[in-house]
C-alpha positions in Angstrom: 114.3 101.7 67.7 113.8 98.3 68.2 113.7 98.6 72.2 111.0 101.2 72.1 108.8 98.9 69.7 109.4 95.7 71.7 107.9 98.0 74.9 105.3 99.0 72.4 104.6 95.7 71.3 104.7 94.0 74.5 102.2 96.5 76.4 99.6 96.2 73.7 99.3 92.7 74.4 99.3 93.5 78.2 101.5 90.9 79.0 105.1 90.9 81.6 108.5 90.9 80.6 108.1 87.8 82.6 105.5 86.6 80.3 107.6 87.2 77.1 111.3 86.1 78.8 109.3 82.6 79.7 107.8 82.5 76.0 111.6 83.2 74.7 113.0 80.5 77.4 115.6 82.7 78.5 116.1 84.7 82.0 113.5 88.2 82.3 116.9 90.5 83.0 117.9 88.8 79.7 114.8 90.1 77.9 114.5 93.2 80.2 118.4 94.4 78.7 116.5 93.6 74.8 113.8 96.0 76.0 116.6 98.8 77.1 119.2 98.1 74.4 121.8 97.0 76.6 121.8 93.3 75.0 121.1 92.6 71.2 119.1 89.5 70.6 119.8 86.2 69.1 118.1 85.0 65.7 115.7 82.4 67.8 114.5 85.2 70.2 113.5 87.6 66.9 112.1 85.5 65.1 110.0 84.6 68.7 109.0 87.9 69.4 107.7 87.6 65.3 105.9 85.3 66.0 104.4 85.9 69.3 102.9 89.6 68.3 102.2 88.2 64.3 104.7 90.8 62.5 107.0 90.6 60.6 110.8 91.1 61.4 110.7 94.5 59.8 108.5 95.2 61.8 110.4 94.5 65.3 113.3 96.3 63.6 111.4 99.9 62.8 112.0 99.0 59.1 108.3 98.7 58.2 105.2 100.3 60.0 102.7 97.5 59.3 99.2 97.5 62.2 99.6 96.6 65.1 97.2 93.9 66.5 96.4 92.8 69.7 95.9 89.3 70.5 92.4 89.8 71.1 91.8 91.3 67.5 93.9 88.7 66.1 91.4 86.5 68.0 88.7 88.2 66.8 89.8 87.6 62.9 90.8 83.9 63.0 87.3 83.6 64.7 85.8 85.8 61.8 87.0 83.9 59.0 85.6 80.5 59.9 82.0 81.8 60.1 79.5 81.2 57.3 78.3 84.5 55.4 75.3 84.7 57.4 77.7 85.0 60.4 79.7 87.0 58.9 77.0 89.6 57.5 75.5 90.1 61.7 79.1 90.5 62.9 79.2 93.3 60.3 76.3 94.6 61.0 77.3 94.9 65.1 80.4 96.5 63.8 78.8 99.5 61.8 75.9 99.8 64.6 78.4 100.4 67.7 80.8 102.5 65.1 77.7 104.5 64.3 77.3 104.7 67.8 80.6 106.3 68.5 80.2 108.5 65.6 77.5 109.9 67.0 79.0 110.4 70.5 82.3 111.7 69.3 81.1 114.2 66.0 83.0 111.9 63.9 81.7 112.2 60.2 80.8 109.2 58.2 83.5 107.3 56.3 82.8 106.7 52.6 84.0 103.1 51.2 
């Protein structure tokens, strides 16, 4: 379980086993045997990978199902959170336009909150 969501998690960031072995300081056919189950990880590089997708390590191990986020939506929120309500209230209003948008293109019905 845990190779298929380190794959998972690793291509939704679009980054290289290279990428992640060099973030873990250990060798890529190190990482590349996590990724295929043939070597079981250390502590350090779990609680790495944790940290380098923002889950938990329940998450790396298939024991919880949290979302998912890329680092650009992670980007997206920490950038979010700083802005004053006025800033906060356009970015909203973008949101629901281009959502409305897709609605529209893709027969999707309107969500109730």
């Amino acid at each position: 379980m845990i190779e298929l969501r380190l794959r998972e998690l690793r291509k939704i960031n679009q980054l290289t086993q290279d990428e992640v072995s060099a973030h873990l300081k250990i060798a890529r056919v190190t990482y590349s045997r996590y990724e295929s189950g043939e070597h079981e990880m250390t502590y350090e590089s779990l609680a790495a990978l944790a940290d380098l997708y923002a889950v938990s390590i329940d998450c790396l191990l298939g024991r919880s199902s949290p979302e998912i986020f890329s680092k650009m939506e992670i980007s997206m929120v920490d950038k979010f959170r700083v802005l004053d309500d006025r800033g906060k209230q356009s970015v909203a209003a973008v949101i629901e336009h281009e959502y409305g948008c897709l609605r529209s293109r893709k027969g999707i019905k309107k969500q109730t909150t």
